[in-house]
C-alpha positions, 0 to 999 in steps of 0.5 A, spaced: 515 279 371 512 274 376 511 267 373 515 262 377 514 255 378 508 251 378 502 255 379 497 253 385 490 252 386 486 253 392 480 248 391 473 247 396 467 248 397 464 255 398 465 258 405 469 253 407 476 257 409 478 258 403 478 266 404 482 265 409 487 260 406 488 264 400 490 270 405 494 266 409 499 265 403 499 271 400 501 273 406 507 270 403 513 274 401 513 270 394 505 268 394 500 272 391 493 270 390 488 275 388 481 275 389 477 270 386 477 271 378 471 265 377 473 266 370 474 258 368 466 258 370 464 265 366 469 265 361 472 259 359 465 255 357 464 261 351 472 260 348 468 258 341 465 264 341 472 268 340 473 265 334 482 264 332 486 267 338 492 269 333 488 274 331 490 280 335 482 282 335 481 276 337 485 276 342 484 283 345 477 280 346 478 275 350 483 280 354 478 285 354 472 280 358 477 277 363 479 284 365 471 286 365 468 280 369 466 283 375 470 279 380 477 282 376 475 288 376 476 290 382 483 287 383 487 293 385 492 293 379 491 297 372 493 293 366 489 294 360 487 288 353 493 290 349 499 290 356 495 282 357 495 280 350 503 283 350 505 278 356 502 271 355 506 266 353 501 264 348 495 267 344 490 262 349 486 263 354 491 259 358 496 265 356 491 271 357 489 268 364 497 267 366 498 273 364 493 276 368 495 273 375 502 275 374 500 283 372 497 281 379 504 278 382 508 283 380 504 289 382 505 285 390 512 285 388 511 277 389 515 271 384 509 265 384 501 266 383 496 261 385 488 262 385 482 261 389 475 260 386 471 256 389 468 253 383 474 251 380 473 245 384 469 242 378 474 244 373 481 241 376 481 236 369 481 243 365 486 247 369 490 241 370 490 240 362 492 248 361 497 248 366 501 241 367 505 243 373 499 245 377 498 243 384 491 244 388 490 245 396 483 243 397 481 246 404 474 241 406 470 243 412 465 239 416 459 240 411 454 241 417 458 247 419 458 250 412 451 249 410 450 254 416 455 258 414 452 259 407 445 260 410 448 266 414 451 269 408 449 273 402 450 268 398 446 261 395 443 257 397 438 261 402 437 254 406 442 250 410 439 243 407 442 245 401 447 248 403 449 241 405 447 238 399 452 243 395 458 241 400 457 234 398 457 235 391 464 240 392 467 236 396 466 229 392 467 233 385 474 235 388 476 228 390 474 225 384 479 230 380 484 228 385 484 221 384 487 223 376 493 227 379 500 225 380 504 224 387 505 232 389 499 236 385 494 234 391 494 236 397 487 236 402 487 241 409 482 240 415 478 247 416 479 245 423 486 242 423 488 250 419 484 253 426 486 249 431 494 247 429 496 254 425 503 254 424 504 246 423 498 246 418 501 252 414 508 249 414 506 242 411 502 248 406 510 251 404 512 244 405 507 241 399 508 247 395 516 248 395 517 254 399 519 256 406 515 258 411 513 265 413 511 268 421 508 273 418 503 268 414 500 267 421 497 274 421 493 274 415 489 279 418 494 285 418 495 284 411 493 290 407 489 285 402 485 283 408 483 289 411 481 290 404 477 284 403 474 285 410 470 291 408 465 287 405 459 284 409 460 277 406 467 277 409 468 280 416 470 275 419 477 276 415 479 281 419 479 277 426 486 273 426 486 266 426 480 261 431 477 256 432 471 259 433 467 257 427 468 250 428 463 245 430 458 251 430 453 245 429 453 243 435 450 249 439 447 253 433 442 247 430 437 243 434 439 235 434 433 233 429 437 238 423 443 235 425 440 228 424 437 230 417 444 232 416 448 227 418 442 223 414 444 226 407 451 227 407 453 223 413 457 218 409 461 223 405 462 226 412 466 221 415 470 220 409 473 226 410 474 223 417 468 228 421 464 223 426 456 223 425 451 221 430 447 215 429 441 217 430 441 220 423 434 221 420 432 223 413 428 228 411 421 226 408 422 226 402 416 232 400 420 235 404 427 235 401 424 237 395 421 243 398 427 245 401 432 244 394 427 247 390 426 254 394 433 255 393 432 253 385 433 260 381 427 260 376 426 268 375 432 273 377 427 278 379 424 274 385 432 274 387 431 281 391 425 280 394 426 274 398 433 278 400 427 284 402 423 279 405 429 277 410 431 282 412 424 285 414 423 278 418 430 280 421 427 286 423 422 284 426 425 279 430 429 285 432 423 288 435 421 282 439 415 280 434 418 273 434 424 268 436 428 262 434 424 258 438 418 259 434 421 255 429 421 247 429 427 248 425 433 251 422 433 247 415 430 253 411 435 258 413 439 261 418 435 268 418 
C-alpha cells in the first residue's frame, strides 16, 4: 500500500490556489491528494464521542463517519469500515485517517499521500502532532483578490469585505502554526509567483518535498482528476490550463474606494506577505462594517437558500437590463 514518506499538507485560505495546487501534484507520478475530506473540522472535534478505539465497534465507527462525510464520499474509490480498520497502523483517528488517503494513493497507483483542506489551516499544531514528519505548502494570494473571489463563488461568505476579513485570519493563523515547525516542514508559495513562473515555482514544490520534477505537472488541467473536478460550477476554472488571469483582478473589478476600505482592514497583513497597498487606505465606518460582517453571520440555516434564491433573481434581472453595476456605489456587499 502507498504510504511512504512524510505526508504533506496543503494549507490556505479558501480560494486561494489551493485546487490548483492540489491538482498540480497530484499530476505527480508518486503524489496523490484527493479532494478535500475537512475531516480534522467535522470529525476530529467529537473523537470523545467514540469512546475506546481498541475496540473494533469503536473503530468501525469512527471509520464509518469518515467514509460517509459528504466530501469523502465522493472520492472515486470503494473501500469499506472494516478494509480501513484492517490497514491503519493503529486504532486512532490518526491510523484510520492514514489509511484512508493511502486507499486513495493506492487505487492511483501513487507511492505518498498529501491533503488539501482549506480549514486544516487551523489546525496545522493537531496534525503536526498525529503525523510528526509532516510537512505543510501554504499557498497565500493577494487578500483582495480572494475576497472578490469568494464573493464570486458558491461558497461564504457572501461579501467581499468579509471575505477580506477571512483571508486575513487564514493567513495569520497559518503563519502562526509555522512559526513552531522545524526547518523543512514549512513552505509558502505565491498564488502569483505559481501563475506567473509555473515550471520554476513547481520545481522549488518537489525541491521542498523530496521528489523529482514532472512536466506533466504543468498541465494539471488534462488530468482525469481535473476534468473531473471542473465539472462542478464552483471549480470551472480547473479546466483551463495554467494563467495568470486571475491575479491583481482587484484592480479593474473594484472601484478605488473598495480598495481603500480593503487595504484599510487587511493592508498591514498584505504587505507582510509582500503585496503593496495604497496609501490612500480608509476604513470602513465602523456601522458599516458591522453591517457588512453581520449579514454574512449565519443565525437560521433556512435563510441560506433564500438569499442564494435572492441572487439569482437579482442576477436575472441584471441580465434583463433592469440594473447595472454603476447603479451600485460599491462592490463590498457582494460581487453578484
Amino acid at each position: 500500500m502507498a504510504g511512504e514518506s512524510k505526508p504533506f499538507f496543503i494549507v490556505s485560505a479558501p480560494r486561494s490556489g489551493s485546487t490548483l495546487l492540489r491538482l498540480i501534484l497530484d499530476a505527480h507520478p508518486r503524489l496523490a491528494v484527493p479532494p478535500p475530506g475537512w475531516l480534522f473540522d467535522m470529525v476530529y472535534p467529537y473523537l470523545f464521542s467514540y469512546g475506546d478505539l481498541k475496540q473494533r465497534a469503536n473503530l468501525l465507527a469512527l471509520a464509518e463517519d469518515m467514509l460517509r462525510a459528504p466530501t469523502v464520499s465522493r472520492w472515486p474509490i470503494k473501500v469499506s469500515p472494516d478494509a480501513l480498520a484492517d490497514a491503519a497502523r493503529e486504532p486512532s483517528f490518526s491510523g484510520i485517517y492514514e489509511a484512508l488517503h493511502v486507499a486513495y494513493a493506492s487505487a492511483g497507483g501513487k507511492q505518498r499521500w498529501g491533503e488539501k483542506t482549506p480549514r486544516n489551516s487551523f489546525w496545522m499544531d493537531e496534525i503536526r502532532a498525529l503525523y510528526p514528519g509532516a510537512q505543510f505548502i501554504h499557498i497565500v494570494r493577494d487578500g483582495r483578490d480572494q475576497a472578490i473571489d469568494i464573493s464570486d463563488s458558491l461558497l461564504w461568505p457572501y461579501s467581499v469585505y468579509s471575505g477580506a476579513n477571512l483571508w486575513q485570519r487564514y493567513v495569520s493563523a497559518v503563519r502562526e502554526s509555522a512559526a513552531r515547525l522545524p526547518a523543512g516542514a514549512f513552505l509558502e508559495v505565491r498564488y502569483e509567483d505559481l501563475c506567473a513562473a509555473p515550471e520554476k515555482t513547481i520545481r522549488a514544490l518537489c525541491g521542498f518535498l523530496g521528489e523529482a520534477f514532472d512536466p506533466v505537472m504543468l498541465s494539471p488541467h488534462e488530468t482525469r482528476s481535473a476534468r473531473a473536478w471542473s465539472e462542478h460550477p464552483l471549480h470551472a476554472k480547473t479546466a483551463q490550463p495554467i494563467s495568470t488571469k486571475f491575479c491583481e483582478m482587484y484592480k479593474t473589478r473594484l472601484p478605488g474606494s473598495d480598495v481603500a476600505v480593503l487595504d484599510a482592514l487587511i493592508g498591514d497583513t498584505l504587505k507582510r506577505f509582500g503585496y503593496a497597498v495604497s496609501s490612500a487606505a480608509s476604513p470602513a465606518p465602523a456601522r458599516l462594517a458591522s453591517q457588512l460582517l453581520e449579514s454574512d453571520t449565519v443565525t437560521n440555516p433556512e435563510n441560506l437558500p433564500y438569499r442564494r434564491w435572492h441572487e439569482e433573481r437579482r442576477k436575472a434581472r441584471k441580465a434583463a437590463g433592469v440594473w447595472s453595476d454603476a447603479d451600485r456605489k460599491s462592490l463590498l456587499w457582494g460581487m453578484n
